[in-house]
N, C-alpha and C positions, 0 to 999 in steps of 0.2 A: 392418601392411600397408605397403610401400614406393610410393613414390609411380609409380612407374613400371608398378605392374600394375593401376592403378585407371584406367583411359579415363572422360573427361568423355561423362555421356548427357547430353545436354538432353532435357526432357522440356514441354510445352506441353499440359494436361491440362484440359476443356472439359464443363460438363450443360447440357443444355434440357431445356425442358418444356414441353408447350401445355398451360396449366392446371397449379395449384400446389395438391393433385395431380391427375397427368394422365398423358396419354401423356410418356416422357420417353428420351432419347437423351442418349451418352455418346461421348468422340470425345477421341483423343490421339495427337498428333504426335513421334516420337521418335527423335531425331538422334544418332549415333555415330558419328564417324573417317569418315564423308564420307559413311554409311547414311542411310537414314531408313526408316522404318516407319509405317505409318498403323493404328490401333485403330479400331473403332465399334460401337456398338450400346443396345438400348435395353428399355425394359420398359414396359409397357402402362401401367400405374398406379404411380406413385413421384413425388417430387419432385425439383425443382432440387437443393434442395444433397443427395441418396441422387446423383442423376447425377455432380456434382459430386466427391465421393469415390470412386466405382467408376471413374471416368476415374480415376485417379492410381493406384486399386489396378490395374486392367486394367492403367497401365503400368508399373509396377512387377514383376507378375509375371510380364509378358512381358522381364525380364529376368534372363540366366541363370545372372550371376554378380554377387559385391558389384562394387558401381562407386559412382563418386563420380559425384553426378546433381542438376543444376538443375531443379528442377520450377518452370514457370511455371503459377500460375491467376488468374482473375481474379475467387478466390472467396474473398473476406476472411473467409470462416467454415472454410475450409480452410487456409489460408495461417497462422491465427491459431490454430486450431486446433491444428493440429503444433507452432505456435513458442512458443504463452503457454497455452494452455487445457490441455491433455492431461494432461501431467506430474499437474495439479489434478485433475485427472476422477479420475484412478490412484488415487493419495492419499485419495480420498473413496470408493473404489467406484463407481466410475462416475455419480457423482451431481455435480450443478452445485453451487455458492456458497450457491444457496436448498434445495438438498436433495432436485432432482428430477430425475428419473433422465436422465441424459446422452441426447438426440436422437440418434439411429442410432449407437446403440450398439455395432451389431453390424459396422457398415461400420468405425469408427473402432478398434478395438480390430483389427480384419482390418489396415489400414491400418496403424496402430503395429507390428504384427508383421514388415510387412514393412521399413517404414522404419526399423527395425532394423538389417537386412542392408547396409545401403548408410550411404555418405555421403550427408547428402540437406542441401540447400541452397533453402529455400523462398521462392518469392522471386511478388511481387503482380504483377499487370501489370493495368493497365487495357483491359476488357473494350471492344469496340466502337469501339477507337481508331487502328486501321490499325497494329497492330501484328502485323506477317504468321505467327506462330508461333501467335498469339492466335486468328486469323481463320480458321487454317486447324483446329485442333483447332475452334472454332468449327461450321463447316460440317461437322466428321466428327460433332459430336453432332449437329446437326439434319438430317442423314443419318441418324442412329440413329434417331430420333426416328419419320423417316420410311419407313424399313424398319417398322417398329412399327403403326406407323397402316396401311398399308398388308396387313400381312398379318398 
């Protein structure tokens, strides 16, 4: 791939949840060549880090070609996940270090499929720190969240 047909997406990808588990909402902010795009939504009963992953998958598969893509989260189990854990899980059949079966399983392997497609560049941000990409994926999960409870 020549460097010249990959455009940089940022991507700032964001779960909540009232109650672990609970109602929970998903919300991703995604920046391209001066675009942006707002994602959201949410499921009645799931946890933080199931939101946590479906944000980065929603943004991910809302894009329509390989790209080279900064994912911001502020979810050290997602973040670590993609860059030290995965590869392991693979290698074992989807089973942890101690031999039990890898935690959403089924999010994480959707995930890997897609970050396949792209360059992807996983980078941590701290959560709740007036970090505006952060604050604003932020608010689109507990929007989701809130859509959910609501109807």
């Amino acid at each position: 791939m020549s460097e010249k047909t990959s455009e940089l997406v940022i991507i700032y990808a964001d779960g909540a949840c009232k109650g672990n588990p609970g109602p929970g909402g998903w919300g991703a902010w995604i920046s391209m060549g001066g675009h942006s795009k707002e994602l959201c939504g949410g499921e009645p009963v799931t946890t933080n880090n199931r939101m946590e992953l479906t944000a980065v998958i929603r943004s991910l598969e809302a894009l329509k070609r390989s790209c080279q893509v900064k994912i911001y989260t502020d979810s050290v189990y997602v973040q670590k996940g993609m860059t030290e854990w995965i590869e392991a899980w693979k290698k074992r059949n989807w089973r942890t270090a101690d031999k039990k079966p890898v935690k959403n399983e089924d999010l994480w392997q959707v995930l890997d499929v897609l970050a396949q497609q792209h360059q992807i560049e996983w980078l941590w941000v701290k959560g709740h720190a007036g970090d505006p990409g952060n604050e604003r994926a932020d608010a689109l999960a507990n929007q989701g969240v809130a859509q959910v409870m609501q109807g």
